[in-house]
C-alpha positions as a Markdown table, in Angstrom:
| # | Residue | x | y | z |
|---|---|---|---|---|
| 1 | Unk | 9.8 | -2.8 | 17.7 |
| 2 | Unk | 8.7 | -3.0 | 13.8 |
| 3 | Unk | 8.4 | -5.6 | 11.5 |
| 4 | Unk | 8.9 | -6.2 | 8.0 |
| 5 | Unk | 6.9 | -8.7 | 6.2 |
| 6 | Unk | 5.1 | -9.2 | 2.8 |
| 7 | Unk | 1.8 | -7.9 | 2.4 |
| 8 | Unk | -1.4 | -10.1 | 2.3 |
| 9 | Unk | -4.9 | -9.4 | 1.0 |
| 10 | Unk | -5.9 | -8.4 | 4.5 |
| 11 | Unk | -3.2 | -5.4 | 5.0 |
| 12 | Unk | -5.5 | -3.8 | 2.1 |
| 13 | Unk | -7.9 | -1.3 | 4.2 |
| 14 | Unk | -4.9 | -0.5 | 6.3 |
| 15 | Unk | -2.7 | 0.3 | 3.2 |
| 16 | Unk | -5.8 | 2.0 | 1.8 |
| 17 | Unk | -5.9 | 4.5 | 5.2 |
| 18 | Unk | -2.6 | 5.1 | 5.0 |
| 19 | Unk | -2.5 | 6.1 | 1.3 |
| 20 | Unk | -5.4 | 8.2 | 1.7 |
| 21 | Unk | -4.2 | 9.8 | 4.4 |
| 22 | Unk | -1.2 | 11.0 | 2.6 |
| 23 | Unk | -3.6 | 11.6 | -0.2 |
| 24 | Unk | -5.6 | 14.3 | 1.7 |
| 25 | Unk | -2.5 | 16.0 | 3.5 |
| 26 | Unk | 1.0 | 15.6 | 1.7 |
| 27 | Unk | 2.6 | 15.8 | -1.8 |
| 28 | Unk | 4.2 | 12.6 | -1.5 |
| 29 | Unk | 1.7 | 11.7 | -4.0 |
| 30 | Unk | 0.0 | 12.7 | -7.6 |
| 31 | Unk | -2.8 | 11.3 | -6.5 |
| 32 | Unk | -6.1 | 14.0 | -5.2 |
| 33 | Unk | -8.7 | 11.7 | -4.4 |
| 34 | Unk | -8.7 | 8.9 | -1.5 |
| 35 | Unk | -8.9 | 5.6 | -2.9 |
| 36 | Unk | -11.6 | 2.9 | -2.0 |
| 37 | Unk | -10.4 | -0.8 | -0.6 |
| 38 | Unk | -11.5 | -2.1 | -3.6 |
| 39 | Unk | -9.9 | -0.8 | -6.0 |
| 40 | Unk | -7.0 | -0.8 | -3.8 |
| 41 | Unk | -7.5 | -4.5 | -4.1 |
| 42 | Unk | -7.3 | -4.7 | -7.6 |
| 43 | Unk | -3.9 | -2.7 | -7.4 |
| 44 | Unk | -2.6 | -5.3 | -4.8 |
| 45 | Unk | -3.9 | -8.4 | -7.5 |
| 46 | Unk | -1.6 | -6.6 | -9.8 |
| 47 | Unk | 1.9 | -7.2 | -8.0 |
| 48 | Unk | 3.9 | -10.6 | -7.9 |
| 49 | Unk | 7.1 | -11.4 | -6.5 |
| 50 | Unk | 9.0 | -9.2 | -8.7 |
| 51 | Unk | 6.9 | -6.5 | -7.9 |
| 52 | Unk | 6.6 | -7.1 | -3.9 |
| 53 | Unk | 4.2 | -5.3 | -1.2 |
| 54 | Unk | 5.6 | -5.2 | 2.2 |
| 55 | Unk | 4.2 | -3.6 | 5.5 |
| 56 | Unk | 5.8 | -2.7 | 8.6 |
| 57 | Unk | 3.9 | -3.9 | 11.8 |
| 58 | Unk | 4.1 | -2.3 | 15.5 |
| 59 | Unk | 2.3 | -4.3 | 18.0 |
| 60 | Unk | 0.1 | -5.7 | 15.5 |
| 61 | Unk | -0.9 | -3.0 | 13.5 |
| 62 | Unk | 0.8 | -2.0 | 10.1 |
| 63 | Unk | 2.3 | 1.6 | 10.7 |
| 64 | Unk | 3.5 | 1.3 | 7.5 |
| 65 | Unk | 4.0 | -0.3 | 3.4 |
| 66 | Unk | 5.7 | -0.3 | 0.6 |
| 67 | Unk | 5.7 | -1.5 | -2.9 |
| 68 | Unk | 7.5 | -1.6 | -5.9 |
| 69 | Unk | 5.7 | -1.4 | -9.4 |
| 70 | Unk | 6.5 | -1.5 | -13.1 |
| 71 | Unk | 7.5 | 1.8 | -14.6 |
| 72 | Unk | 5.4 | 1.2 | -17.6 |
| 73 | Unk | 3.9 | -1.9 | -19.7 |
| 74 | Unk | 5.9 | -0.4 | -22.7 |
């Protein structure tokens, strides 16, 4: 069974694996370089409760996230 739940501070380095992951082997993203934990950190600083984190957990272990960001400070 998953789980959905908000995000915490400690759900970074798996976020950070998973991102990179589909960094290095899909086009689900612009992004060509893996990202490190901390500056995944300083993206996670950066949301609120308007702009929520969520993971989805399987035995434990997040399988899975999601976020929602601004589209631009304009």
């Amino acid at each position: 069974m998953i789980s959905v739940r908000a995000a915490t501070v400690a759900d970074v380095p798996a976020i950070t694996g998973i991102y990179n992951e589909a960094i290095l082997t899909t086009d689900a993203t612009f992004d060509n370089e893996p990202k490190s934990v901390a500056s995944q950190e300083k993206w996670f600083a950066a949301h609120d409760a308007r702009h929520p984190i969520l993971v989805a957990e399987r035995d434990g272990k997040v399988v899975g996230w999601a976020s929602l960001s601004p589209w631009s400070d304009r």
